[in-house]
C-alpha positions as CSV (number, residue, x, y, z in Angstrom):
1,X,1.4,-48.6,-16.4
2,X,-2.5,-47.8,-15.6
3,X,-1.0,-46.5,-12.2
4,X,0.9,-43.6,-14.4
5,X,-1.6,-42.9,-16.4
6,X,-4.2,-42.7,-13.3
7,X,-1.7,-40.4,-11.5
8,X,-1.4,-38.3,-14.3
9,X,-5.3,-38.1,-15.2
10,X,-5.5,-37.3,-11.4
11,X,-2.7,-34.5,-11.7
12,X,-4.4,-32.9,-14.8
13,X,-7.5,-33.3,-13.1
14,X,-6.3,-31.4,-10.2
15,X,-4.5,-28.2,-12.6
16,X,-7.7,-28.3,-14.7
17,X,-10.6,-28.2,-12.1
18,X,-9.5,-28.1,-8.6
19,X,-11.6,-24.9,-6.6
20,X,-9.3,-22.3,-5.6
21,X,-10.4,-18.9,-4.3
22,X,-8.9,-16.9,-6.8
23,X,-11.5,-15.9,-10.3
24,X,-9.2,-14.3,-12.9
25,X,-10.1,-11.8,-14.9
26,X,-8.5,-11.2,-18.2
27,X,-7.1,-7.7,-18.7
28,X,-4.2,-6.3,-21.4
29,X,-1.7,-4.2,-19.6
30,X,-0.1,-1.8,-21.3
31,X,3.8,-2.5,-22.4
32,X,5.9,-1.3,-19.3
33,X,8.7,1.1,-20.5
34,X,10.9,0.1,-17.3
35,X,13.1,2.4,-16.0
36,X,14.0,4.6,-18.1
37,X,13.4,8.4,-18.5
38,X,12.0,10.4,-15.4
39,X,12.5,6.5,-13.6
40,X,15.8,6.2,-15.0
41,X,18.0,4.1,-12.9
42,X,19.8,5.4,-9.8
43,X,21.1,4.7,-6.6
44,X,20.1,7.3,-4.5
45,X,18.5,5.7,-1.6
46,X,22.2,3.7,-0.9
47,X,22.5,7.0,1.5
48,X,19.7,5.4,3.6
49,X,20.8,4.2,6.9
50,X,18.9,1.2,8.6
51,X,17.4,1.0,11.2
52,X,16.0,-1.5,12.9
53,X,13.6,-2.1,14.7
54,X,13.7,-4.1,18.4
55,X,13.2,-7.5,19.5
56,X,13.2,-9.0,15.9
57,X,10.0,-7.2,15.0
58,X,9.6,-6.4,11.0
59,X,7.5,-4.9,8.5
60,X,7.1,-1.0,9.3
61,X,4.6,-0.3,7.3
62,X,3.8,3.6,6.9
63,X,4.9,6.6,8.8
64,X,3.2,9.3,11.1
65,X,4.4,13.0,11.9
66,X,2.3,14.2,14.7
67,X,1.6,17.5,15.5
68,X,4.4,18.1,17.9
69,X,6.7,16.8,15.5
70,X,7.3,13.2,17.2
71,X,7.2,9.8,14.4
72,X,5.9,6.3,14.4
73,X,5.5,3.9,13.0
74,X,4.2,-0.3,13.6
75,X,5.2,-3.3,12.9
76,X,3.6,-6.7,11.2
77,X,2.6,-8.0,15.0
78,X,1.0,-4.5,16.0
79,X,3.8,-2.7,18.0
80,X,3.6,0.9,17.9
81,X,6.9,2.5,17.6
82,X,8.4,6.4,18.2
83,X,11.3,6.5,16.0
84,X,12.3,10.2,15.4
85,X,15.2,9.2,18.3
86,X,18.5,7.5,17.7
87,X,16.2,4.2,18.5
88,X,12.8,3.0,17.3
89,X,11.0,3.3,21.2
90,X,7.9,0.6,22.5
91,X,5.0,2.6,22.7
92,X,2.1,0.4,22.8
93,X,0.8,-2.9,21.6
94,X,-2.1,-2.8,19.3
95,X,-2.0,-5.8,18.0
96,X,-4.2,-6.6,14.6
97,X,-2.0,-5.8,11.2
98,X,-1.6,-1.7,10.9
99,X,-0.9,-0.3,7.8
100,X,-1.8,2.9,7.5
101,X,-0.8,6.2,10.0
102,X,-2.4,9.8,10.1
103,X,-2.7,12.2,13.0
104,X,-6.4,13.5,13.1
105,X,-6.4,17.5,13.8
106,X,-6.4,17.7,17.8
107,X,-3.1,14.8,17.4
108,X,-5.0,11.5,17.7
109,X,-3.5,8.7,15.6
110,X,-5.4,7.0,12.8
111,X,-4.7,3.8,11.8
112,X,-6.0,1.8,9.1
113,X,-5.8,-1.7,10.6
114,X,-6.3,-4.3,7.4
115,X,-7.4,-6.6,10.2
116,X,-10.1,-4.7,12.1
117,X,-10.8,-1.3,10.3
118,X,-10.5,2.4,10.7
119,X,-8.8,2.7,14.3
120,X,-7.9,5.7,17.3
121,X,-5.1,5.5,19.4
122,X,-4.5,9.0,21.8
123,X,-2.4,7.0,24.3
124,X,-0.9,4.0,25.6
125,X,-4.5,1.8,26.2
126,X,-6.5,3.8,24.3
127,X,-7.2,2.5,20.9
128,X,-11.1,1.9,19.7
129,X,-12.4,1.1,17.0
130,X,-13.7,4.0,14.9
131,X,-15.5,2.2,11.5
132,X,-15.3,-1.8,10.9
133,X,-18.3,-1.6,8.3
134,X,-19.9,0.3,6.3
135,X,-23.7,-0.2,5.6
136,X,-23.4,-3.2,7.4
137,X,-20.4,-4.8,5.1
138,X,-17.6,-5.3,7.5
139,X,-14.4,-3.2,5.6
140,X,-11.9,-6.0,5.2
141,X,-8.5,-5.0,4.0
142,X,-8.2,-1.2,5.4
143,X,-5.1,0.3,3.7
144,X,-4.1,3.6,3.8
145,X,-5.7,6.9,4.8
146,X,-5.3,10.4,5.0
147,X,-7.3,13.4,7.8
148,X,-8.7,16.6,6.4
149,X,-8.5,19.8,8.9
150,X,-12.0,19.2,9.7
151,X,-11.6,15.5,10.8
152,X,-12.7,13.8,8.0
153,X,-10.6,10.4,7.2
154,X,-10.3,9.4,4.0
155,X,-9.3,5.9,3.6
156,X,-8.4,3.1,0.9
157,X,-9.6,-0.2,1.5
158,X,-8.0,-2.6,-1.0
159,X,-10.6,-5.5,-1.7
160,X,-13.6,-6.7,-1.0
161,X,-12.9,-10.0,-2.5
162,X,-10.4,-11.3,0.5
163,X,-9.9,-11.1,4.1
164,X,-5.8,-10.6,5.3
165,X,-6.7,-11.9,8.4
166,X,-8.0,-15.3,7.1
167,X,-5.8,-16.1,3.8
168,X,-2.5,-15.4,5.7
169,X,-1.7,-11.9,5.7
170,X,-1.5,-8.7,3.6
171,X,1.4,-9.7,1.3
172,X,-0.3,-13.1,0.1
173,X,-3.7,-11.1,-0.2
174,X,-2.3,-8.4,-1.8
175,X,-1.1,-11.1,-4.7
176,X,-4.2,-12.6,-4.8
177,X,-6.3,-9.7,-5.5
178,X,-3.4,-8.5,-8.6
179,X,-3.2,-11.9,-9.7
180,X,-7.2,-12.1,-10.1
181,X,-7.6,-8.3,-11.4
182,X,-10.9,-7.6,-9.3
183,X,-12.3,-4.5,-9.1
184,X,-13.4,-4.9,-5.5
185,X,-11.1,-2.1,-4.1
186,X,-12.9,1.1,-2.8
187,X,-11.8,4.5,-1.0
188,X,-14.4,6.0,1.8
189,X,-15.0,8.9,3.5
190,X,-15.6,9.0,7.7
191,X,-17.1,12.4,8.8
192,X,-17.2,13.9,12.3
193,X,-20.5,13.5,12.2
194,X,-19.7,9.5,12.8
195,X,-20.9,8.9,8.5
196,X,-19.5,6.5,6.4
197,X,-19.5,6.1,3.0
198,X,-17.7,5.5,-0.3
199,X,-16.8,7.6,-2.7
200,X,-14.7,6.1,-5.2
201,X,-15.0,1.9,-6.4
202,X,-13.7,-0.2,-8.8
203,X,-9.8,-0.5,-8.3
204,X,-8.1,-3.4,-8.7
205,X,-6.0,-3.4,-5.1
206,X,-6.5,0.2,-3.7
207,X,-3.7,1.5,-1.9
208,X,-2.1,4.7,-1.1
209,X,-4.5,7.6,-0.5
210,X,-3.3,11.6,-0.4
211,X,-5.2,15.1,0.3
212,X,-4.1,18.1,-1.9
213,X,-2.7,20.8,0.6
214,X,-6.3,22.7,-0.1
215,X,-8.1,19.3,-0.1
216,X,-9.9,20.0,-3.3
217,X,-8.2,16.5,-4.8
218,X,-7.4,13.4,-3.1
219,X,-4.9,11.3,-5.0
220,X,-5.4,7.0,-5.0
221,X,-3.2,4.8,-5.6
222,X,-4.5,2.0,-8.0
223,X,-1.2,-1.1,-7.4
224,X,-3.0,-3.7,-9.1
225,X,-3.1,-1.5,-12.7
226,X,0.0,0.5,-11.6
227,X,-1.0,4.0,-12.0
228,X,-2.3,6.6,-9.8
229,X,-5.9,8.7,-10.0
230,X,-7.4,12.3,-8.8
231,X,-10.4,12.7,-7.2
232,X,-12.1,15.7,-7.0
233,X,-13.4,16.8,-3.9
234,X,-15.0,20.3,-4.3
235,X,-14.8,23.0,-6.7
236,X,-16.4,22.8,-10.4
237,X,-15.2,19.3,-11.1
238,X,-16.0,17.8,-7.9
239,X,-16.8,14.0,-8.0
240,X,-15.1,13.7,-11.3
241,X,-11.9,11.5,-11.2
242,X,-8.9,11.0,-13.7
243,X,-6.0,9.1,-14.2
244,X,-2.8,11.5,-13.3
245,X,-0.4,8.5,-13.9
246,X,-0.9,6.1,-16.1
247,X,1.8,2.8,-16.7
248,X,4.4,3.4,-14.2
249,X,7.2,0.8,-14.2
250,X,6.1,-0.1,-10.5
251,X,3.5,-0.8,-8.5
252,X,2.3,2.1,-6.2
253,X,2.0,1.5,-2.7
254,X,1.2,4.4,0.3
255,X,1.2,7.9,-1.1
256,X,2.3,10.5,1.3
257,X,1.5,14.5,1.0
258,X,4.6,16.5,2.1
259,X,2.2,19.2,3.0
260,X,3.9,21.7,-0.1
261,X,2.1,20.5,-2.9
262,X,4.5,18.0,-3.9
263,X,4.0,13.6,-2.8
264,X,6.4,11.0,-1.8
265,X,5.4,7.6,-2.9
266,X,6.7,4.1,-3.0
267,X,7.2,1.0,-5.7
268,X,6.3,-2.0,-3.6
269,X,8.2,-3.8,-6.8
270,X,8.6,-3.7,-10.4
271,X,6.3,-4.8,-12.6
272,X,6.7,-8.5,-12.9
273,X,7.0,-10.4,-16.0
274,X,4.4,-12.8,-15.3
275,X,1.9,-9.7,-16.4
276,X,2.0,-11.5,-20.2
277,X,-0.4,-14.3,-19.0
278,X,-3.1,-11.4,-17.7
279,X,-4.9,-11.6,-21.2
280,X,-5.5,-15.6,-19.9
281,X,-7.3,-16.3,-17.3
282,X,-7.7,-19.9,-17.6
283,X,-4.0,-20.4,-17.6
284,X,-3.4,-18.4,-14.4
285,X,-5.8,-20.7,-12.5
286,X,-3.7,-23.2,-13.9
287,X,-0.4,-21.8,-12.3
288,X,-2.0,-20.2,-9.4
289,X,-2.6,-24.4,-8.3
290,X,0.8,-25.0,-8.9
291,X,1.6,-23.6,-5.4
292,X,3.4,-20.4,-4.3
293,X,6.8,-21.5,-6.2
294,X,5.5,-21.0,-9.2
295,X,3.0,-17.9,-8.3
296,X,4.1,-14.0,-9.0
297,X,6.4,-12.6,-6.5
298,X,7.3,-8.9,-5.4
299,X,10.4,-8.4,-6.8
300,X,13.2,-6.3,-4.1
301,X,13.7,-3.6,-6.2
302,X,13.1,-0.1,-3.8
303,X,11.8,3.1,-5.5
304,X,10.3,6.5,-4.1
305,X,8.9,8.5,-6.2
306,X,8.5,12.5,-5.8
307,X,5.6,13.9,-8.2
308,X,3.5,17.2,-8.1
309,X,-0.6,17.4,-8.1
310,X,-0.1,18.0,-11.9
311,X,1.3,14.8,-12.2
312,X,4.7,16.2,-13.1
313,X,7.7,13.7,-11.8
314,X,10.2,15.9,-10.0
315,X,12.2,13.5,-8.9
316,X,13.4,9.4,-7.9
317,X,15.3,7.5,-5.6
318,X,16.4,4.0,-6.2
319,X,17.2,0.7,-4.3
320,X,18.0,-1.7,-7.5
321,X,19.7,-4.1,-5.5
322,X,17.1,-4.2,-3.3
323,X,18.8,-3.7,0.0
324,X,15.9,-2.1,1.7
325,X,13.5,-4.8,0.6
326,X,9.7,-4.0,-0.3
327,X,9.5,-0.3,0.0
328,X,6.2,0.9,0.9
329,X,6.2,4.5,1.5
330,X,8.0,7.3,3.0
331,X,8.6,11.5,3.3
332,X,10.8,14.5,4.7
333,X,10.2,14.6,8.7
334,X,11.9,17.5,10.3
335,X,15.6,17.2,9.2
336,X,15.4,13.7,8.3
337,X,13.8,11.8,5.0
338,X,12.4,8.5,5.8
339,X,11.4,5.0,3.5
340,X,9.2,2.3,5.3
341,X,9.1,-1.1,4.2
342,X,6.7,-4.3,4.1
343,X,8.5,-7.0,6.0
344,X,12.1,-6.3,6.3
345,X,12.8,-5.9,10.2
346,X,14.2,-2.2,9.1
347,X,13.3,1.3,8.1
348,X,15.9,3.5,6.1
349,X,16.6,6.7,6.8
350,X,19.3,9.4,6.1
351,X,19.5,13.3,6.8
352,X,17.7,15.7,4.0
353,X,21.2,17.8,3.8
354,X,22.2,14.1,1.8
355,X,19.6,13.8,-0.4
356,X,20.6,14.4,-4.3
């Protein structure tokens, strides 16, 4: 008998006090209205062909249109990918964990690697490192990014709290930093003049990241509080930001200007049930030491999302069964609309002239 009871003290002991690297934060989320309304339920993105992408890679992250029209993309090992063919093509290896894609002006490739940074690649070989701190804090969990006409890349990094590279990867991370509700996300500027600095902090998982077609706004993606904010960049309310959506029915994940005024963006998942135990941070140490079994999941559920700069929401395109797996991001490339995913071994993709 004193053995049970010393197991159990030892078990209680263990879900009570045991050091774990998550700090939870209490926070009240507002009441999700699901999908209904401008989300209402759909099944447009069943018209998505997948494809996949070679030698059992997976997780093509985010999407690239360079100037002379040719795509890629990468996958969760670092392959770099053309993919406007019949075929996703080899490249390059670049190793690290890519997340982000942007052509700079003269048709360089940015990269926001969540491994190493703010990255270049111009050619098979070629990729350097372009900004791995900032004021001497090394930027740890590079996200997504956009390039202004002048060269300046604006990019998301999506906490501060926890390294990808050490704690096993962006998806784990990404949960940890929701779970805990820190504010250590931050968005940054890199100028041609070889500056860094941030502009915007204090978002719980920063994400997806969008110029305005006259770059006077840059659009954020805030996942870990599911809504999205605008930035001012110039003009007479410069430096002020907003929310422009507010308690979406997801969480937002890369946000991707189609160059007409109107964005393309991605639910990595619903929101997830276990946001009633936010308010109790005590309790969600509690479960988070029960293991990952028992820890909040990304629920399979694709959604892209077409919205304006006013934050008007033109149109969506569902996945409810959840064929494509965790959608990530996507837009209209030439003739074709693409959605990217986290860590499915495919991308879909389907011909504009079949989209509702």
């Amino acid at each position: 008998m004193r053995y049970f009871i010393g197991l159990i003290l030892i078990g209680l002991a263990y879900l009570l006090f045991w050091p774990i690297p998550v700090e939870p934060i209490a926070y009240e989320p507002p009441e999700t209205q699901g999908f209904t309304g401008d989300f209402a339920e759909n099944n447009a993105l069943d018209r998505l062909d997948l494809i996949s992408l070679p030698g059992g890679e997976i997780g093509p992250e985010d999407i690239a249109v360079l100037p002379d029209g040719s795509i890629y993309t990468t996958s969760l090992s670092g392959v770099l990918y053309r993919i406007d063919g019949a075929e996703p093509v080899e490249i390059d290896q670049l190793g690290g964990r890519p997340l982000g894609l942007k052509p700079g002006p003269d048709g360089a490739l940015y990269i926001a690697d969540s491994f190493r940074g703010l990255m270049l690649w111009s050619g098979p070989g070629t990729l350097e490192p372009v900004v791995s701190d900032i004021n001497g804090a090394p930027v740890i969990y590079a996200n997504q990014l956009d390039v202004a006409q002048d060269g300046t890349v604006y990019f998301s990094n999506s906490s501060d709290r926890f390294d990808p590279e050490t704690m096993g990867g962006t998806k784990p991370t990404s949960v940890m930093t929701i779970w805990e509700q820190s504010n250590a996300g931050y968005v940054a500027k890199h100028s041609p003049d070889g500056t860094t600095e941030k502009i915007a902090e204090g978002f719980v998982y920063t994400n997806g990241v969008a110029l305005s077609p006259e770059e006077d706004f840059l659009l954020i993606a805030e996942t870990g509080r599911a809504r999205v904010h605008k930035l001012w960049l110039n003009g007479p309310k410069a430096g002020q930001q907003e929310v422009l959506l507010d308690n979406l029915p997801g969480y937002p994940d890369n946000i991707e200007a189609q160059g007409d005024g109107t964005y393309w963006m991605a639910f990595a998942s619903p929101r997830v049930p276990a946001e009633a135990l936010m308010p109790y941070p005590f309790l969600r140490k509690i479960i988070w030491r029960l293991g990952p079994t028992v820890r909040p999941a990304a629920i399979h559920r694709g959604m892209m999302v077409q919205f304006d700069g006013d934050g008007t929401i033109l149109q969506t395109l569902q996945d409810p069964d959840g064929r494509l797996g965790i959608t990530t991001g996507g837009k209209i490339a030439g003739d074709q609309f693409y959605v990217m995913t986290l860590d499915s071994p495919w991308f879909g993709r389907m011909p504009v002239a079949q989209m509702p």
